[in-house]
N, C-alpha and C positions, 0 to 999 in steps of 0.2 A: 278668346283662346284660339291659337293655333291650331291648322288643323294636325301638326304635329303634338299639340300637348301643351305649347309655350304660352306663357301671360303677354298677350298683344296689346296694349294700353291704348294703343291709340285707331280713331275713328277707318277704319279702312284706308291704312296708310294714308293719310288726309291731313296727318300732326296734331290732329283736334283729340283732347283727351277726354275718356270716359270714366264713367263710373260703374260699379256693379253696387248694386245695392243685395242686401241677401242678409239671412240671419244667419245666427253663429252655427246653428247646426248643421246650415249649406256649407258655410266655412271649410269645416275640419278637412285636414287634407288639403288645404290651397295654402298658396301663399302671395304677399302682395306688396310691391314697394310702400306702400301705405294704409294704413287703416285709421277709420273716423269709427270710434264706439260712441254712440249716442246712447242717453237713458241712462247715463247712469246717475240715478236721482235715488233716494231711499224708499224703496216704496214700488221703486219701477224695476231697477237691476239692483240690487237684489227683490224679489217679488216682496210683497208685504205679507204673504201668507207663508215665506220663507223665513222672513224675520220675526212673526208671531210666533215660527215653531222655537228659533232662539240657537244658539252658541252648539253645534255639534249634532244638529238636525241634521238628516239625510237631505230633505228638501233645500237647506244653504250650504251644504258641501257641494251639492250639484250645481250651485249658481256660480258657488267659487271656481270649480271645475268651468265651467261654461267662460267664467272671465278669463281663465288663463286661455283655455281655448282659444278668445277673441283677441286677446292681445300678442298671444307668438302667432298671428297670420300676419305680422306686420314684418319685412324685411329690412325698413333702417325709418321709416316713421310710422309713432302710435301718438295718434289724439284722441283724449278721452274729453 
C-alpha cells in the first residue's frame, strides 16, 4: 500500500509481484485485482460445526456472509 492509500502490487517499484496473504476478516474494506480463496473443501469453509448446525443456522449464515465478503474483494479475477 501506498503511502497515500493506493494498492501497489509490485516489489518496491522492482516489477516483481507480490502477495498478501490475510484472512477474510483482514479483508473487509480492500480491494484487489485478484483473489485466490483456498479451503474451500466441506468441512473447512464452510466449518464442519457450521454444517452440523444445518440449513438457516446463525453459525452458516455467517460462513455465507464471510464467502461473499471473500469473493467481492476481487476486482476482475476470483479463484476459488
Amino acid at each position: 500500500v501506498d503511502a497515500d492509500g493506493a494498492q501497489n502490487n509490485d516489489d518496491e517499484g522492482t516489477g516483481r509481484l507480490v502477495a498478501q496473504l490475510m484472512t477474510i476478516h483482514a479483508s473487509k474494506g480492500m480491494e484487489f485485482d485478484a483473489v485466490f480463496l483456498i479451503g474451500n473443501e466441506e468441512g473447512t469453509f464452510p466449518t464442519q460445526r457450521a454444517l452440523v448446525e444445518g440449513d438457516g443456522s446463525v453459525e452458516l449464515e455467517e460462513e455465507r456472509r464471510l464467502c461473499y465478503v471473500a469473493m467481492t474483494r476481487a476486482k476482475t479475477n476470483l479463484v476459488l
